[in-house]
N, C-alpha and C positions, 0 to 999 in steps of 0.2 A: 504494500500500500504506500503511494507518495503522502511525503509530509507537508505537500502545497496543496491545496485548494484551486489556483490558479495557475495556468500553463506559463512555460520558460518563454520571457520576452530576451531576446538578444540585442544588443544595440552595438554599431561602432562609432568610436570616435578616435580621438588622437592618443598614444602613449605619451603623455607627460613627464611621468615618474614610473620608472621601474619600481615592481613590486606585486603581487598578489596579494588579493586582502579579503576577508567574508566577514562579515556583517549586516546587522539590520541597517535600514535608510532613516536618517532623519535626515526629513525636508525642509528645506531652510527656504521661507518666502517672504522674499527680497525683492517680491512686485515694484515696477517705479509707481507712486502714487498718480490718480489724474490729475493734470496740471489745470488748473482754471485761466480761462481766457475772457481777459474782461478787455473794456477799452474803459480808458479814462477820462475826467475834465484835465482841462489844460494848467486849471491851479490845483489839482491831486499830483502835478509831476512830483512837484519837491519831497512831497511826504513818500510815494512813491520810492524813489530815492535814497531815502532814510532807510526805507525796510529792505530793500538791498544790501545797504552799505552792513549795517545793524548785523542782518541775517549772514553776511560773509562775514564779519566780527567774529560772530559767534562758530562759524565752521571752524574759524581758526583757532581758537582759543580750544575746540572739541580734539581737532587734531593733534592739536599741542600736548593737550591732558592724555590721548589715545600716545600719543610718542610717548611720556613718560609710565606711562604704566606696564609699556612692553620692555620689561627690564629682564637682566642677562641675556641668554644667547638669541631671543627675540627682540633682544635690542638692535640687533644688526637689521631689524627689516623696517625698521624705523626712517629709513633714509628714505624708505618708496612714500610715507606718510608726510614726509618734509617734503616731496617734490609736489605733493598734493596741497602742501599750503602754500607752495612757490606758484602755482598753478591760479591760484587764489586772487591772487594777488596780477597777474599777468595782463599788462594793459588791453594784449585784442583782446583778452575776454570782458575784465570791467566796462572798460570806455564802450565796449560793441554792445553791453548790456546796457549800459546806460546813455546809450544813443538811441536804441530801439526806446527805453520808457519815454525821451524825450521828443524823439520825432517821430515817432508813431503810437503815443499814448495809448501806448499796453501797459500793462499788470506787470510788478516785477517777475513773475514765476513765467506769465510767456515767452518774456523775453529772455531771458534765463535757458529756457529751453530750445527757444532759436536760434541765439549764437550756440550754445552749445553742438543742435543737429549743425551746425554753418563747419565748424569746428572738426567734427566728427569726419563729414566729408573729404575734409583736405587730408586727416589722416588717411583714408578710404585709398586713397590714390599713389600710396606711398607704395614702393614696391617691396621694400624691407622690411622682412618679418616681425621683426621687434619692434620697428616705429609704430607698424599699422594695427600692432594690439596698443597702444596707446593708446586708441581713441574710449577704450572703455572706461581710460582714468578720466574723461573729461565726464562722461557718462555719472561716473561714482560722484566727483566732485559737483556738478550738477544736481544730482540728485539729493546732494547734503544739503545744497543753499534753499531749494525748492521744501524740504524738508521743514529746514526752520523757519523760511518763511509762512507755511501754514502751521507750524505749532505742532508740528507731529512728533514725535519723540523719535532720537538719534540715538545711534550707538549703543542700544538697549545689551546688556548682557545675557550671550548667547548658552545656556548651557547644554552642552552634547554629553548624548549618554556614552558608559565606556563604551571602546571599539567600535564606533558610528562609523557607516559612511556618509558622511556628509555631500548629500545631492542638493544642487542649485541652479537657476539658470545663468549664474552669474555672482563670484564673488569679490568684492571689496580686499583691497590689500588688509585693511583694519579688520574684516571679518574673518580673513583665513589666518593672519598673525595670530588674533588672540586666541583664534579657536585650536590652534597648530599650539601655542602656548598651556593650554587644556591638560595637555596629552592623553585625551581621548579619541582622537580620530586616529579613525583605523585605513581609512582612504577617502579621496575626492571624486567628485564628478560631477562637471557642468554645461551644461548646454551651449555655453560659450569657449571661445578661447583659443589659444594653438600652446606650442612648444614653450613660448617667449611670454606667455600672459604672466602675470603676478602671480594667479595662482599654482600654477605651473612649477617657478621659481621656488615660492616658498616650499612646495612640496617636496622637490628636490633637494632642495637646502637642508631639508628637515626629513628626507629619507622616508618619506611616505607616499607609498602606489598612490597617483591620479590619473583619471581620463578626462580629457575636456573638448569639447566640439563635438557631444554627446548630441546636439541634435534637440529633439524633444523629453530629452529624459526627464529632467525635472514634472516634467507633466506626466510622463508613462510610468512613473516612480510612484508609488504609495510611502505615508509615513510605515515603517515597523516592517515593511519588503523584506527579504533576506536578498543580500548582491552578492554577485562576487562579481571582482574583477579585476582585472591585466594591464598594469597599468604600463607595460610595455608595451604588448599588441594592441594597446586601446579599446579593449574588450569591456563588456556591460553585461550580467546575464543577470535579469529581472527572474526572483524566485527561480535560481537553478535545480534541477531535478538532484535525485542522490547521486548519479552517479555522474554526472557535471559536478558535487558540490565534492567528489569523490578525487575527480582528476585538478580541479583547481587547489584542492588541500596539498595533494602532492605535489604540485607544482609551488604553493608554500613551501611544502618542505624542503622542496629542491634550494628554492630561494635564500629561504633559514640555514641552509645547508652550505649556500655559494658564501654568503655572508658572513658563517662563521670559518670557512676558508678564507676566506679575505683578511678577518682577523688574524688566523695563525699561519699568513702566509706573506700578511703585508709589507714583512723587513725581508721578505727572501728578492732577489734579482729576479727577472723576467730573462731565463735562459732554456735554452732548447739543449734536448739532452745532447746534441753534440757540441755544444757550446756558444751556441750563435747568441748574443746577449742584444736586449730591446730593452730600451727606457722606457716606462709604461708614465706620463705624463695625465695632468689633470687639464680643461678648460674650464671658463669660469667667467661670468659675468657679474657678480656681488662678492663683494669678502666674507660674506657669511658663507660659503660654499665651503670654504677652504676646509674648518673640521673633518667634513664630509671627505672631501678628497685622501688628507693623509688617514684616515682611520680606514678607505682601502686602498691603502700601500700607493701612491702617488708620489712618483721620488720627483717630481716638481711640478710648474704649472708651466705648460706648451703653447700656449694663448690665454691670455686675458684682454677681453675683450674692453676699452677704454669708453667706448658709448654710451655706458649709462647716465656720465660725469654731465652729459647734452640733454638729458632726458627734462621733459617738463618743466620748463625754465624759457628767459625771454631774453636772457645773455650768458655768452657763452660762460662755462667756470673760469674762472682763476688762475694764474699759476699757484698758487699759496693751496686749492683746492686739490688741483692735479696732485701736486707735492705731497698733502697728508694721503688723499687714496692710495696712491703707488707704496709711499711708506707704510704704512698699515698693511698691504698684502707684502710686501718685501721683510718685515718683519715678521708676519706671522709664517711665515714658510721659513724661517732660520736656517738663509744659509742654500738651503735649496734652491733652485734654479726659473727663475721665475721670466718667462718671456711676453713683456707687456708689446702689442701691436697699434701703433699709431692710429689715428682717426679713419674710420673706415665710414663714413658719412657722406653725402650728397650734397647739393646747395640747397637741396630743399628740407635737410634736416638740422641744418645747423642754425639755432637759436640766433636770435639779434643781426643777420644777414639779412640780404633783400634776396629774396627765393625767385629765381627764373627757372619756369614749369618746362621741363625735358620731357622731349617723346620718349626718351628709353633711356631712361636714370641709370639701370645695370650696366650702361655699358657708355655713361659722359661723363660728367666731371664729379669723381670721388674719388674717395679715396687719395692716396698718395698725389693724386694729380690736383685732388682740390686744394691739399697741402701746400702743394708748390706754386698755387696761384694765390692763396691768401697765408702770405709765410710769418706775420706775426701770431695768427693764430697757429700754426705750427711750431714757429718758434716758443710761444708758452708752455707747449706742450711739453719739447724738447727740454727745454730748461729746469722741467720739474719732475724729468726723469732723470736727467745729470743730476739734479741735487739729490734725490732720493736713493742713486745708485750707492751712495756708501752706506746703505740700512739692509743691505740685502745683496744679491746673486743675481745682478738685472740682467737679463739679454734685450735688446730692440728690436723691431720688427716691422719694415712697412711693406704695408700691404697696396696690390694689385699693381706692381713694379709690371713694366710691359716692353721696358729696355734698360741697356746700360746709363742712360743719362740721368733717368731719373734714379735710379741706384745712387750713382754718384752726387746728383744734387740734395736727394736727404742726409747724404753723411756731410757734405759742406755744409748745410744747415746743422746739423748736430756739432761740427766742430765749430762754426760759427758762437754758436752757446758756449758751447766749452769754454773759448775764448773770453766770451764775455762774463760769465758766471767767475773766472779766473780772475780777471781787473777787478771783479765787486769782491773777491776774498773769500768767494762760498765754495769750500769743500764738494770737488764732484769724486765718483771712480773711475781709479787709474783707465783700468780696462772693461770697453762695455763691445762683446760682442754682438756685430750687425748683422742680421739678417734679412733675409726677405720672403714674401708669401709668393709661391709660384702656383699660380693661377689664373694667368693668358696663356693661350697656345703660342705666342712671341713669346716667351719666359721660358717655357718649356724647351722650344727650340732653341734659343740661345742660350742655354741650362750651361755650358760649355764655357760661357765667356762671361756668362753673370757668376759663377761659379769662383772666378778668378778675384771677384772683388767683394764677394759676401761671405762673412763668416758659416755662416749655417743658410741652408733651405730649409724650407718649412711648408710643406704643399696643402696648397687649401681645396683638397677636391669639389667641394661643392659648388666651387665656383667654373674649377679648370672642366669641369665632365660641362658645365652650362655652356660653357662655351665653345670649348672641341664639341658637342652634338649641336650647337646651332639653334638650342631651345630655351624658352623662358619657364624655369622649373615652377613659377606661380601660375602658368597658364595649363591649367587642366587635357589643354585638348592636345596637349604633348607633352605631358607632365611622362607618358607613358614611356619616351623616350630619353628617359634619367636612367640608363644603363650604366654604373661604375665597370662593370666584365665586360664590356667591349673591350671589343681587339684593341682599337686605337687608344683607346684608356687605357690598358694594360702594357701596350707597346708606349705610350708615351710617359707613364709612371717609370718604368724600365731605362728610358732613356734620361731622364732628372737623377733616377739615383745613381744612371753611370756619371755622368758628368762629375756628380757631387765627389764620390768615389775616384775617378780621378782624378781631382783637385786636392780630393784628402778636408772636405769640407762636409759633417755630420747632415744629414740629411730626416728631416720628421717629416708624421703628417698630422693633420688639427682636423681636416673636416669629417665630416661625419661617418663616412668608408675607415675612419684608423679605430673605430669605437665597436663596429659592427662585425659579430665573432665570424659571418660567413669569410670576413674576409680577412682575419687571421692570417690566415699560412701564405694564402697571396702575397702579403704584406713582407711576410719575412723571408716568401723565396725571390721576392726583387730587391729586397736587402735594405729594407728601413730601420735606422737606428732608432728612432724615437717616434711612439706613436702617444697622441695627444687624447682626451675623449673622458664624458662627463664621466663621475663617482662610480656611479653602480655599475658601469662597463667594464672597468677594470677587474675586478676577483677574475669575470669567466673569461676577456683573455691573454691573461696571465695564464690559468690552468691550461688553455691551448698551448699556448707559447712553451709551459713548460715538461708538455705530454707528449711534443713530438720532435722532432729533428727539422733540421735545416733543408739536408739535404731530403729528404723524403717530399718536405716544399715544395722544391726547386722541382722535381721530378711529376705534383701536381702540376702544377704552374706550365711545367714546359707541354703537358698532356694537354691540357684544356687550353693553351694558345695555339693547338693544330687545329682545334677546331675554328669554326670560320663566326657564325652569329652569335651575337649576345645571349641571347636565348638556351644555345646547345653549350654555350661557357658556363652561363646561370647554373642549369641543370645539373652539371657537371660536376661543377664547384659544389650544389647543396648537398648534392647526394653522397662525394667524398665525406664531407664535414659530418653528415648524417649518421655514417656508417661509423668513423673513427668518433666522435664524440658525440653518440648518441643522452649521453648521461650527465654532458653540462648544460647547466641551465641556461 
């Protein structure tokens, strides 16, 4: 006899956070309230006005009290709740609201919600995964001010029973901090969201399975449901039957099981038993990550991503800003190897700039080349990783290098600082190995001669497969053609690490192919020293790395390059990995 009453609903959404998790649902309803649309007399603006100003007074003072209460290691997520009060405060949003009460004598709360959808839009258009979950922080921050100006009660205290999953269409950094602070949640899942949303972040940061981009779940979800779910595969199973709740338990245990291999495995080397040794590195976009990473074995960070510093704000940071973030992760990693990558941003994300709208942002001016066109804002940057370099094991990194010139014109900007940081008396490091991200098919092919002049590669597949296939990986209708086992992705990964080889210059990867166990033994029979990839990647592969040989690789790798399509490589590749590690997780 089943223990449900009602049949197994399935749902997919996005893998967030590794992990498998079972539990009851609590629903968390986090409706935006209806907004009232009045229009006004012409001597109602001023007061109007008042209950605006009044009403954002008060979000900020809530935020404020919400930042102080999330103390110890949830104090780290405190900075996403600061960018919410910087948000606050941001003139196109004030001045836009209080132009609309003025010249179109609406209501504060319409107007409120006009710039805000006005707002939302422009994120809509961002191609960059991380910018364009932003738009749900104007969402949240809208919906505070709207909140208090009807009088409705804020920030109310969330209690979740043990081992919840906590189902929603959408949650608030403030509600998933405190609720992740609880430590009763057992896992996430929200209707909204990708990889880069908030709550995403904190899940990972805090090693708890979430799915998000679930779709309708929050409505197909009953309070007190039993779930499980995967928060790799992005899986949702509404009242799973026994023997779904049967193979998810065991896929726990696998999990419990990789986990506590990670622990008694995390001081050991990433070597193959004939000795082929791999740096198993962390990436990382918040310093709250960091615990996370060295607790599974992470002998340093491969990429840190520098763009959150732009996030939510109406001018760029600071050097004095740059300076404490960089320190703070160059200290917490003691010593270990931490490689921070220069601004990987557009015109149309950089804070306090005047944004000219590009047909095809992926591939105009960012990145390193926006660098070299607005060079005091690079040079801040640059100066406050010279000074931070004596706190830590800095390496540099700029990204989407596409020839030798611009190679060499970020280190004349770096030495430029140097120089100057030198006449002001400020202590930088002796030696700061340069690198670069190779990820144009030009980078690739010149691998040879950029090789000559950069300390390390660092290869960012997810960009170099975008562009060797000729597709835009956010367009669905060819998303289908993001094959990393193409020939030519294989034959051109091959020719990066010969160059680097030799040159006698270490060669990593950071994008999301060094994280993912199918491709393992690929990785190490084209002879990557250093593979980069979030926390919970690391334990299973490590265990690959350390269960097989080199050569045995080398002898996949040359089998499955005889074959010709992506497809007969795929196959090829899973079924190998299938049959030899059927048993890691």
């Amino acid at each position: 006899m089943s223990i449900h009453a009602t049949p197994t609903l399935s749902l997919q959404g996005i893998g967030a956070s590794p992990g498998v998790a079972v539990g009851h649902a609590f629903v968390l309803d986090r409706r935006r309230i209806r907004t009232p649309k009045l229009r006004i007399d012409e001597a109602a603006v001023a007061e109007e006005l008042s209950r605006f100003r009044v009403a954002t007074g008060l979000s900020d003072r809530q935020l404020g009290e919400l930042k102080e209460r999330l103390t110890g290691e949830a104090q780290d997520h405190a900075i996403i709740l600061e960018a919410h009060r910087m948000m606050l405060h941001d003139p196109m949003f004030v001045e836009e609201v209080e132009k609309l009460i003025t010249r179109d004598f609406i209501n504060a709360e319409w107007a409120v919600r006009r710039v805000a959808r006005r707002i939302r839009h422009m994120f809509d258009n961002i191609q960059d995964e991380y910018f364009r979950e932003r738009r749900a922080d104007v969402e949240f921050i809208a919906d505070r001010i709207v909140r208090n100006l009807m009088g409705q009660e804020v920030d109310e205290e969330i209690v979740v029973p043990p081992d919840a999953v906590v189902v929603a269409h959408d949650l608030s950094p403030a509600d998933a901090a405190m609720m992740v602070k609880s430590g009763r949640v057992a896992g996430f899942v929200t209707d909204l969201g990708g990889q880069t949303s908030h709550t995403a972040i904190i899940a990972r940061a805090r090693e708890i399975p979430a799915v998000v981009g679930a779709g309708r779940a929050s409505e197909q979800v009953s309070p007190g449901d039993l779930l499980a779910l995967d928060g790799t595969r992005g899986l949702l199973l509404i009242n799973p039957t026994e023997e779904q709740l049967a193979l998810f338990r065991e896929t726990m245990r696998r999990h419990l099981a990789s986990e506590q291999v990670a622990l008694k495995t995390r001081e050991l080397p990433a070597v193959t038993t004939d000795g082929w040794r791999v740096t198993l590195n962390g990436n990382i976009e918040f310093p709250e990550e960091i615990p996370s990473l060295l607790a599974h074995g992470a002998e340093g960070i491969g990429l840190y991503r520098t763009e959150f510093l732009f996030l939510d704000r109406h001018e760029p940071p600071t050097e004095e800003e740059h300076y404490r973030a960089y320190r703070m992760v160059l200290e917490a990693m003691g010593g270990r190897p931490v490689t921070i990558r220069t601004l990987d941003l557009g015109a149309d994300k950089v804070p306090g700039r005047r944004h000219e709208r590009e047909p095809n942002p992926a591939m105009g001016l960012r990145a390193i080349r926006y660098c070299l066109k607005h060079r005091e804002l690079f040079r801040v940057q640059l100066r406050a990783l010279l000074r931070a370099s004596v706190h830590g094991n800095l390496k540099v990194m700029f990204p989407l290098i596409s020839g030798i010139s611009e190679l060499r014109e970020g280190r004349s900007e770096l030495e430029f600082c140097r120089s100057e940081l030198g006449r002001a008396g400020l202590p930088v490091g002796k030696r700061i190995a340069v690198g670069i991200m190779v990820e144009t098919p030009s980078a690739a092919l010149i691998a040879d001669r950029l090789a000559q002049e950069a300390d390390f590669f660092s290869i960012g597949t997810n960009d170099l497969i975008q562009y060797s296939m000729a597709i835009d990986r956010q367009n669905r209708d060819v998303a289908y053609l993001y094959k990393p086992l193409h020939l030519s992705v294989l034959r051109t990964l091959k020719s990066i690490v010969g160059a680097a080889k030799e040159t006698g210059i270490p060669v990593a990867m950071c994008g999301e192919m060094a994280g993912d166990p199918l491709f393992t033994l690929v990785l190490i029979a084209i002879g990557l020293d250093e593979l980069s990839m979030t926390a919970g990647q690391i334990p299973v592969v490590k265990q690959i790395v350390r269960r097989t040989s080199r050569s045995e690789a080398i002898e996949l790798v040359e089998a499955a390059m005889r074959l010709s399509t992506a497809e007969e490589i795929d196959r090829f590749i899973r079924a190998e990995m299938e049959r030899r590690f059927a048993d890691v997780s």
